[in-house]
C-alpha positions as CSV (number, residue, x, y, z in Angstrom):
1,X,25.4,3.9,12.2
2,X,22.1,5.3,13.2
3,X,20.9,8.9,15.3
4,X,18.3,8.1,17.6
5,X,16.1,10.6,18.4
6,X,12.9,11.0,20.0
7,X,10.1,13.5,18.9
8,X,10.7,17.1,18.9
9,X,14.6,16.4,19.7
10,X,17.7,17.8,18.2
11,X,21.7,16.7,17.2
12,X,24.3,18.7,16.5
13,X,27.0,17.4,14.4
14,X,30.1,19.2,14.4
15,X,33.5,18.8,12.6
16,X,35.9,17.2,14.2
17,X,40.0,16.1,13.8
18,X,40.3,13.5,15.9
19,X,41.1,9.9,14.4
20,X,38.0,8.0,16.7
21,X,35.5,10.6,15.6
22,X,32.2,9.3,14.3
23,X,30.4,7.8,17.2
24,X,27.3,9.3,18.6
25,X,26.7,10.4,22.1
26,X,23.3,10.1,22.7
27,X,23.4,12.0,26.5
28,X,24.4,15.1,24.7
29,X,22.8,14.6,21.7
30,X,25.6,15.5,19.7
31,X,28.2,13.9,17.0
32,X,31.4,14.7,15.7
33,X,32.3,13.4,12.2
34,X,35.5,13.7,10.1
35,X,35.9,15.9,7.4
36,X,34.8,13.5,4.5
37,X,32.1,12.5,6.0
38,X,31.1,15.5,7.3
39,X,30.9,17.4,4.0
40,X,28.6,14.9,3.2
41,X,26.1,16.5,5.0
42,X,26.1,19.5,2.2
43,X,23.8,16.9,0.8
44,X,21.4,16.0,2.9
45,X,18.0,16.9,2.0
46,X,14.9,16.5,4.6
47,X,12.5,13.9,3.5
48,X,9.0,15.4,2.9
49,X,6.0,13.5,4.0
50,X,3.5,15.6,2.1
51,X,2.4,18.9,0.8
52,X,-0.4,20.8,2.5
53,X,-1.6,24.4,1.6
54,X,0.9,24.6,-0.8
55,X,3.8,24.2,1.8
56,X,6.1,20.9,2.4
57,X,5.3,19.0,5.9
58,X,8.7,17.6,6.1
59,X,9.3,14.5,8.5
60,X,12.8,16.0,10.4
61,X,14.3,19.6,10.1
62,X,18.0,19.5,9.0
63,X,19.6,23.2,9.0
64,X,23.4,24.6,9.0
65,X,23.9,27.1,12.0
66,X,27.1,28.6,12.2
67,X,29.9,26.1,11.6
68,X,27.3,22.6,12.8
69,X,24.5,20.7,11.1
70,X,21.6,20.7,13.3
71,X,19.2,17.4,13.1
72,X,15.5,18.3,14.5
73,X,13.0,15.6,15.2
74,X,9.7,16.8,14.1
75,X,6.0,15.5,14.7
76,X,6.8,12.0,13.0
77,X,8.5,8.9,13.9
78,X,10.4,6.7,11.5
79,X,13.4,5.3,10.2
80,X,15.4,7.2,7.0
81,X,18.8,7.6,5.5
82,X,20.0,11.4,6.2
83,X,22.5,10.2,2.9
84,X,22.0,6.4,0.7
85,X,24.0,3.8,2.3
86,X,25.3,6.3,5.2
87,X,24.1,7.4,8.7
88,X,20.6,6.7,9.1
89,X,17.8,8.9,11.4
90,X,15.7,7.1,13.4
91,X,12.7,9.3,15.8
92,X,10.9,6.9,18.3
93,X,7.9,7.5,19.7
94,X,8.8,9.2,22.8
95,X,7.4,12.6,24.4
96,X,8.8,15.4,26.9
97,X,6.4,15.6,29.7
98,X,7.9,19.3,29.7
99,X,6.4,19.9,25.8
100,X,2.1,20.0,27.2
101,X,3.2,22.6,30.1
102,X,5.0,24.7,27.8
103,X,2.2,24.8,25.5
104,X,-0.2,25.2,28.3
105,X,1.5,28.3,29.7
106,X,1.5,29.9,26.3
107,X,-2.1,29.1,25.8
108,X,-2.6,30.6,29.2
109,X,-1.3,34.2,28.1
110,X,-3.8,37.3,28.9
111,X,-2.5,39.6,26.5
112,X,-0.4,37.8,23.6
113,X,-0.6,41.0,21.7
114,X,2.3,42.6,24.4
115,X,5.6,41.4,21.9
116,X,7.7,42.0,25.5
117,X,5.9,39.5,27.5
118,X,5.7,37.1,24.8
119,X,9.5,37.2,23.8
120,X,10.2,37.1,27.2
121,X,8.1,34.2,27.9
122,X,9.5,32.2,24.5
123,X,13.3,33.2,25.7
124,X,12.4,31.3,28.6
125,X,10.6,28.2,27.6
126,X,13.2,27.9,24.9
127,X,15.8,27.3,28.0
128,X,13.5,25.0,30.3
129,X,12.9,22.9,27.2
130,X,16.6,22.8,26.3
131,X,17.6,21.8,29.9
132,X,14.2,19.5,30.0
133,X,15.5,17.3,26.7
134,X,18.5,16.2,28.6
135,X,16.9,14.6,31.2
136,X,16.1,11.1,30.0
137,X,13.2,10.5,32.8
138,X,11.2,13.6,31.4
139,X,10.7,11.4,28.2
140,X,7.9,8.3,28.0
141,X,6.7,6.1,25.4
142,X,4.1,6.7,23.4
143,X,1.9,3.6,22.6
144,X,0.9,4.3,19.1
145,X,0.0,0.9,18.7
146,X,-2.7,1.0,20.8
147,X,-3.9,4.2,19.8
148,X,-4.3,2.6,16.3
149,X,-6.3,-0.7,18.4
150,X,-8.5,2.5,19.8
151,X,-8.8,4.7,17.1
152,X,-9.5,2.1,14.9
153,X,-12.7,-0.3,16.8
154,X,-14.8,2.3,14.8
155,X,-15.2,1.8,11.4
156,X,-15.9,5.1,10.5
157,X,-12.5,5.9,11.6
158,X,-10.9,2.8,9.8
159,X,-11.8,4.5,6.3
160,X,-9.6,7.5,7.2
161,X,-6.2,6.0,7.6
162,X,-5.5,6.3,4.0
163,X,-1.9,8.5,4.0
164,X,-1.1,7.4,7.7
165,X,2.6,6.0,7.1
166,X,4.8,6.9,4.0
167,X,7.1,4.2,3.0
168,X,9.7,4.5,0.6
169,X,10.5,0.9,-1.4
170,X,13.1,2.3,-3.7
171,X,15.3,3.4,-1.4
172,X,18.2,1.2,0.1
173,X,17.0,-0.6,3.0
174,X,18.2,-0.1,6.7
175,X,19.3,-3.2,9.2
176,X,18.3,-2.8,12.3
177,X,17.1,-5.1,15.0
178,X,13.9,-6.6,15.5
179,X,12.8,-4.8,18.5
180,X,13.8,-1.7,17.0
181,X,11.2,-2.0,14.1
182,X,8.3,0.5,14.5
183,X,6.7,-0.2,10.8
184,X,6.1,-4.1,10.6
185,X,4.0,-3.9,14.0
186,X,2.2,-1.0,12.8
187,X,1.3,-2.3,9.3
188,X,0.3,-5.8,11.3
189,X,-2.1,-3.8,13.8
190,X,-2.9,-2.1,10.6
191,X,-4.2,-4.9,8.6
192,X,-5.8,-6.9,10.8
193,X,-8.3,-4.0,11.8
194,X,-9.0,-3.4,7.9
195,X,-9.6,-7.3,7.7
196,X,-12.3,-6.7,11.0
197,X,-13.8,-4.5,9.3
198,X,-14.1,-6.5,6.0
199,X,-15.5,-10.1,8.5
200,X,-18.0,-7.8,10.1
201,X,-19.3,-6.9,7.2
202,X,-19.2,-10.3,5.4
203,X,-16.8,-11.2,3.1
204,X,-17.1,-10.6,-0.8
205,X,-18.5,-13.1,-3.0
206,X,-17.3,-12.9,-6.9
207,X,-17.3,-15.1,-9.9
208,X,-14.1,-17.3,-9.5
209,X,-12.7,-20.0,-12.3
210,X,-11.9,-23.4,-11.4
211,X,-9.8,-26.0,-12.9
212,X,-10.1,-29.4,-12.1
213,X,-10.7,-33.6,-13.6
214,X,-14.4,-34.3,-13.8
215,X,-15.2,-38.3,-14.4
216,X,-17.7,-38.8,-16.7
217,X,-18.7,-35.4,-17.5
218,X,-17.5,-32.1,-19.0
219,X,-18.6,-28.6,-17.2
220,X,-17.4,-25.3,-18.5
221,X,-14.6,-26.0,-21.2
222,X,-12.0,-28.3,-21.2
223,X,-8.6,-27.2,-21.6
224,X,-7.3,-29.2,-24.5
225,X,-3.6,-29.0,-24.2
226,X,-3.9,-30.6,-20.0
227,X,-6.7,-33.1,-21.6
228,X,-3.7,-34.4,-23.8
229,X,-0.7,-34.0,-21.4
230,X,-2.3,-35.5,-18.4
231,X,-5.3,-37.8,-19.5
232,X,-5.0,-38.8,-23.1
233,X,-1.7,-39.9,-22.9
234,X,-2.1,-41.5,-19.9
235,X,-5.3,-43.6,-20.9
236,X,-7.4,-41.9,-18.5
237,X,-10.0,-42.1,-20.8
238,X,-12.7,-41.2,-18.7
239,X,-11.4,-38.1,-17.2
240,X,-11.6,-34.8,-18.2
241,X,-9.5,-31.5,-17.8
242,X,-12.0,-28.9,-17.4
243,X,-12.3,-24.9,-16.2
244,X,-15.2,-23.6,-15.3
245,X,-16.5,-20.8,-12.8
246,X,-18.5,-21.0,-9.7
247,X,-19.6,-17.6,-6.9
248,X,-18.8,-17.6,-3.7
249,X,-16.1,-16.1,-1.2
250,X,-12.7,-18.5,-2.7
251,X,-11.9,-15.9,-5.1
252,X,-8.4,-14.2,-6.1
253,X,-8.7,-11.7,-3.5
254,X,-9.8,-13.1,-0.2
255,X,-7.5,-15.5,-1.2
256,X,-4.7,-12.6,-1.4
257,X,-5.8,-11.3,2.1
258,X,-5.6,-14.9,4.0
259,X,-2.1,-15.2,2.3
260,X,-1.4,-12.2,3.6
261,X,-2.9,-13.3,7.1
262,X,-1.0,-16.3,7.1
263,X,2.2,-13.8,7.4
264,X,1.2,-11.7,10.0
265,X,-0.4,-15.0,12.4
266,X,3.5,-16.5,12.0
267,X,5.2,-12.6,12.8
268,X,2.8,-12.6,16.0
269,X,3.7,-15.8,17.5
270,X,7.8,-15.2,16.3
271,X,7.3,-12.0,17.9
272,X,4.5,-11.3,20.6
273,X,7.2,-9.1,22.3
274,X,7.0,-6.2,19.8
275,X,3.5,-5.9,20.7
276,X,3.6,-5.7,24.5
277,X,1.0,-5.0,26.1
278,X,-1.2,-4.9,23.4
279,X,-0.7,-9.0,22.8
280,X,-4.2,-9.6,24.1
281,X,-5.9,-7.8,21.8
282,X,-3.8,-8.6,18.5
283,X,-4.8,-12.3,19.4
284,X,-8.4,-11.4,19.9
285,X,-8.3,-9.5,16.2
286,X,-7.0,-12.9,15.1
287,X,-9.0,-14.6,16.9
288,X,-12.1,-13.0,15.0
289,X,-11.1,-12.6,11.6
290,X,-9.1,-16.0,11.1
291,X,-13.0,-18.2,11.3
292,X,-13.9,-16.1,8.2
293,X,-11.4,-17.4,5.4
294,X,-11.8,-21.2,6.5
295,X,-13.0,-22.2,3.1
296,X,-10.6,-19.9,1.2
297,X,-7.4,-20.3,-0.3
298,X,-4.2,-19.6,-0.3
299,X,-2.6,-17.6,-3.5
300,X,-0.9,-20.6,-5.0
301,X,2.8,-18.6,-6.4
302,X,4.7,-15.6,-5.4
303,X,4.0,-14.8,-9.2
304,X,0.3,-14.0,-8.4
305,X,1.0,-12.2,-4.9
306,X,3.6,-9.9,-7.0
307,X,1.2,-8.7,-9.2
308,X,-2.2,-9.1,-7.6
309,X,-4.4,-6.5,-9.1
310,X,-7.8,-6.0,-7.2
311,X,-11.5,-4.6,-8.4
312,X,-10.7,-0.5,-7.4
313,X,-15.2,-0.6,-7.2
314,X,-14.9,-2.0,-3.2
315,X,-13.6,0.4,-1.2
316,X,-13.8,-1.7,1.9
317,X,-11.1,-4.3,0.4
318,X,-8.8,-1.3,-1.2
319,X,-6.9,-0.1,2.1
320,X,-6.9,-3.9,3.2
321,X,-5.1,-4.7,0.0
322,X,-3.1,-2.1,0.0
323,X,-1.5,-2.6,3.7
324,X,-1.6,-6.0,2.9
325,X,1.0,-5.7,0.0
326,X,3.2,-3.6,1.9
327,X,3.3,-6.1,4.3
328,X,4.3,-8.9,1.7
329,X,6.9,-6.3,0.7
330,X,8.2,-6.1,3.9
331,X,8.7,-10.1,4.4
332,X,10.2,-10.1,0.9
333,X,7.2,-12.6,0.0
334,X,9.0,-15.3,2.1
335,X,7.4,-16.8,5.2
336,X,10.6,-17.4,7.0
337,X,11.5,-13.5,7.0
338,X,8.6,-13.3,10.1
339,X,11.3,-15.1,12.3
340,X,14.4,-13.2,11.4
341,X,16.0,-11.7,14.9
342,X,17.9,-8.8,12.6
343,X,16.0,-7.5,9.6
344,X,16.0,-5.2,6.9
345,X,13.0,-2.5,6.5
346,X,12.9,0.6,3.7
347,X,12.6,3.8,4.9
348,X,9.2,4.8,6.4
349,X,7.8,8.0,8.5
350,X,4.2,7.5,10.4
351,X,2.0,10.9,10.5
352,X,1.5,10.8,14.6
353,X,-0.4,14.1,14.4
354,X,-2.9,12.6,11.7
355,X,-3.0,9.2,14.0
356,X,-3.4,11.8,16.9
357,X,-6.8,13.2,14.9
358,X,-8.1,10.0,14.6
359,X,-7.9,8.5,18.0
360,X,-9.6,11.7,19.0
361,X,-12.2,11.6,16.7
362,X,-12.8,7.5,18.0
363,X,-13.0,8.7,21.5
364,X,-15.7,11.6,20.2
365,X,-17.9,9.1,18.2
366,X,-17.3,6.7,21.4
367,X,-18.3,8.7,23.8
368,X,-21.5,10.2,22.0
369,X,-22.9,7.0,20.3
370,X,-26.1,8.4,20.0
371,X,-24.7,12.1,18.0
372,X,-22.7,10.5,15.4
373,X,-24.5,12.5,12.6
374,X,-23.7,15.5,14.3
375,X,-19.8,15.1,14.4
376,X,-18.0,15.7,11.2
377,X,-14.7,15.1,10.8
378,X,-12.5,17.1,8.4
379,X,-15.1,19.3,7.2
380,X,-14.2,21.0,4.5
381,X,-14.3,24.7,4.1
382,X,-12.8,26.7,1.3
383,X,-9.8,25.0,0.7
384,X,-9.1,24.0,4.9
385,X,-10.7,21.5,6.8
386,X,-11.8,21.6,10.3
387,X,-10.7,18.8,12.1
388,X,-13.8,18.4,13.7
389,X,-17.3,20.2,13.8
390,X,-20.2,19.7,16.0
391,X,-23.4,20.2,15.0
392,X,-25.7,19.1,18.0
393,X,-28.1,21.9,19.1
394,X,-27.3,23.6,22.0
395,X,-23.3,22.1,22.0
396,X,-22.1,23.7,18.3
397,X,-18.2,23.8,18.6
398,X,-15.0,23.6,16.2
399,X,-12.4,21.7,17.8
400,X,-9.3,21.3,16.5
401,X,-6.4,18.3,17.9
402,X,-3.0,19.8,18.4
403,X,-0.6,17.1,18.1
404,X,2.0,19.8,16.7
405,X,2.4,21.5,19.6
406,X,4.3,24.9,19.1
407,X,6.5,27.0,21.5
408,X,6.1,30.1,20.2
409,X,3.7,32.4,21.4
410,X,3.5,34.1,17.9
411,X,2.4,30.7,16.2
412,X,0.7,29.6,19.1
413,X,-1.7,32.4,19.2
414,X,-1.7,32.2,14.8
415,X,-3.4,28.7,15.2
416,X,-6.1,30.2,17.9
417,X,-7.2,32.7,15.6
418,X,-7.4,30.9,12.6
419,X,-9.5,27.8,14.2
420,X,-11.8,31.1,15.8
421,X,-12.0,32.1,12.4
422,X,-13.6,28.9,11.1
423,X,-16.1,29.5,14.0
424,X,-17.1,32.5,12.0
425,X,-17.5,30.8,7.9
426,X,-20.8,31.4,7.0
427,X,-20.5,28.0,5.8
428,X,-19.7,26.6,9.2
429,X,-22.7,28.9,10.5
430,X,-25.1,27.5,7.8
431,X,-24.0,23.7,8.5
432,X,-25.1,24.5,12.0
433,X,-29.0,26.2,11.5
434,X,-27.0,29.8,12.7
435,X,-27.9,31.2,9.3
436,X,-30.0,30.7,6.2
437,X,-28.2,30.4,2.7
438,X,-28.4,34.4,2.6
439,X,-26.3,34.4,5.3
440,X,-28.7,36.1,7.6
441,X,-29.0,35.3,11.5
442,X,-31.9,32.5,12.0
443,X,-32.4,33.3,15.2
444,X,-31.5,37.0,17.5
445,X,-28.6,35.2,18.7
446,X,-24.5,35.9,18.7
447,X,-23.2,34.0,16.2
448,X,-20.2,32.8,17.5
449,X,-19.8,29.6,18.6
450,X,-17.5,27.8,21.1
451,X,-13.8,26.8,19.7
452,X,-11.5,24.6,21.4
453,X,-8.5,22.9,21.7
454,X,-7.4,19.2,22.5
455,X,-3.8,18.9,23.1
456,X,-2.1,15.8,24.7
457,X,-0.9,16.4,28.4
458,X,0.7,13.1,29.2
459,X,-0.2,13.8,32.7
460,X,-4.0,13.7,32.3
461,X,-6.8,11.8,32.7
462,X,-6.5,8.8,30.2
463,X,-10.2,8.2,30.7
464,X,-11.4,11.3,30.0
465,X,-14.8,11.7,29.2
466,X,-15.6,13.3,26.0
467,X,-18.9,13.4,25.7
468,X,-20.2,16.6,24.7
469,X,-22.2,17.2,28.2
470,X,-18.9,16.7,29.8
471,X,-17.0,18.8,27.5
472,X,-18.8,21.6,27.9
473,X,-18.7,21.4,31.7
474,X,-15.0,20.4,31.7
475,X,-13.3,22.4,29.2
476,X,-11.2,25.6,30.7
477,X,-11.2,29.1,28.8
478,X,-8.4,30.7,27.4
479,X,-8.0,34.2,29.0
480,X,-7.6,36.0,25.8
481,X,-10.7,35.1,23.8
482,X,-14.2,34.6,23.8
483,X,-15.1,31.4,23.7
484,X,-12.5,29.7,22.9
485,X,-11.5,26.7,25.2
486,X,-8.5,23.9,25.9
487,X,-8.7,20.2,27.2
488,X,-5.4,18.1,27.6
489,X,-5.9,14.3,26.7
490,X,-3.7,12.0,27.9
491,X,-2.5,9.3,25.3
492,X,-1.9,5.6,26.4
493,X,2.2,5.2,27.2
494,X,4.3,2.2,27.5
């Protein structure tokens, strides 16, 4: 039995005597369990996606307050077991339209240095957004598969999505439905971007062996123990069993990715549904990239797709492979698993606030085709990375994406600082022309340069226009700094 959650949501679990305890009531976000299973819970441990700055990033929150467990969504969505072969988490995509005007009214605070107005103000947003998550029409659906479509028509974006879903294959697998499964659409939309990518630029040709009869003639070398079993000693005297190698694109691993392609053609016609309203576009990725392999191969055994190795020397193929065995794992090798109605899946988290990063950084390179060598993404200064830095003369800006949108005014205003102070690396300031390597101002100028903040504000523009004219007329100043600015993005919802 499964605890449904959507992002930044919480369940309390409390101990209960009564004999029909154990069901979960999703309107009050709370369940009551009975003792043995409820001292369970001692064990629970929160799955961490990754370490960063030397601290875990873990996927939900799981604390003990008082006498209840308290389950927190966090920035993630996935599936996981809180304990093996027990109750299972799931987080959907799903957003409070209440979370961007909370953050907005904290960003909007003229003096966050006055600890009475900011507790007061946190004492307050921590009510509205308790009273907000119980009201099921202030949620919407995020449509993270299209943001992956978006984010990923750039290929400069497609070589960052390395890390952008954990999945764990030696933990017990969870049943749920088909329409409940978040990863095998994901790792589809995945794939068949990286495969874009891999047709645009032309598939790989590599040295390949063939083995085949030749009549009349020997190429290569002939494989004497086949030339006995199935010519000799069947008086096919004029045949030959030979292995020899020619170049072009019907090699082992263009034949691994058109096996794989072969799986995820059959899950989109069994299942068009999970992709709604992106269907159009998954058949038009298909539609592209399906030409290219007509004159490769399939893998011939579930022997070689098990332990397929590929040449690490072509990046381009690496993450396509990669995906591409996940998705094999997923289907259990077998082409009939793309039709199952009920299915089992291992447990998986998907980085939204990284996927967030990238479909902002596709709308910036987008938008500004002309300035691409003047946006860097995750530049990399003294041990932190900016998310993104502009280095166009006369628009130099930090911006940073704020998926993780915080409710305290104290962190808040600790994130606003810290992005001003990457404004002010002499690193930054050298990348930009603002000073020479010894640090010394080029030109009689203030150094500081313009900061600012995307957030998502599901009730924005969802064609905003982020080109970096517009940006700098659009954006809106923070009353407590200099210079520093916000913009909400809307993202696309179901």
């Amino acid at each position: 039995m499964g605890i449904i959650l959507a992002e930044h949501q919480s369940c309390k679990i409390q101990y209960s005597e009564e004999e029909d305890s154990g069901s979960y009531n999703r309107a009050c976000f709370t369940l009551s369990l009975k003792k043995a299973d409820y001292e369970t819970l001692e064990m629970v441990k929160p799955r961490t996606f990754k370490i960063s700055r030397g601290k875990k990033q873990n996927c939900f929150d799981f604390n003990k307050e008082e006498n209840n467990f308290i389950i927190r969504a966090g920035y993630y969505i996935g599936v996981d077991w809180l304990f093996p072969n027990g109750r299972y988490l799931q987080v959907e995509p799903k957003l409070n339209l209440f979370d961007a005007t909370c953050f907005n009214t904290i960003l909007e605070l003229e003096n966050p240095e006055d600890e009475l107005v900011t507790d007061i103000l946190d004492k307050k947003i921590k009510i509205d957004l308790e009273e907000s998550v119980k009201e099921i029409n202030n949620y919407r659906e995020v449509n993270y598969l299209r943001m992956l479509l978006d984010a990923m028509t750039d290929e400069s974006v497609s070589h960052e999505t390395d890390g952008l879903v954990f999945i764990d294959w030696d933990s017990p697998e969870l049943s749920i439905k088909q329409n409940s499964d978040q990863l095998t659409p994901f790792l589809v939309v995945h794939f068949l971007n990286l495969l874009k990518t891999i047709v645009r630029k032309g598939l790989k040709k590599s040295y390949y062996k063939v083995q085949e009869h030749l009549n009349n003639r020997v190429k290569g070398k002939v494989l004497v123990s086949q030339q006995i079993k199935q010519n000799i000693l069947k008086n096919r005297v004029t045949k030959t069993y030979c292995e020899y190698q020619l170049f072009g694109v019907d090699h082992i691993e263009n034949r691994f990715l058109k096996t794989v392609l072969s799986f995820t053609i059959k899950y989109v016609e069994n299942h068009a549904g999970m992709f709604g309203s992106n269907i159009g576009k998954i058949k038009s990725l298909l539609t592209y990239v399906h030409p290219a392999f007509e004159q490769v191969s399939l893998l011939e055994s579930d022997e070689q797709l098990r332990h397929f190795k590929h040449n690490p020397f072509f990046k381009e193929y690496r993450n396509a492979i990669k995906t591409g065995k996940y998705i094999l794992k997923r289907f259990a090798y077998n082409l009939s698993q793309t039709a199952a109605e009920f299915n089992t899946i291992p447990p998986f988290w998907i980085d939204t606030p990284r996927l967030f990063e990238l479909y902002v950084y596709q709308k910036l390179l987008t938008h500004n085709p002309l300035d691409h060598q003047h946006i860097h993404y995750q530049f990399s200064t003294y041990g932190n990375s900016l998310d993104y830095l502009i280095s166009k003369p006369g628009f130099e800006m930090v911006i940073d994406a704020k998926y993780k949108m915080k409710y305290s005014s104290s962190l808040v205003h600790e994130d606003i600082r810290q992005v001003a102070g990457y404004a002010r690396l002499n690193k930054v300031l050298r990348k930009l022309n603002i000073v020479d390597q010894n640090n010394e101002l080029i030109k009689d100028e203030n150094a500081a340069i313009d900061c600012l903040i995307i957030y998502p504000d599901l009730k924005a523009d969802i064609d905003f226009d982020l080109t970096f004219e517009n940006i700098r007329t659009a954006k809106n100043r923070l009353k407590a700094y200099h210079n520093v600015f916000k913009i909400g993005l809307s993202l696309p919802m179901i």
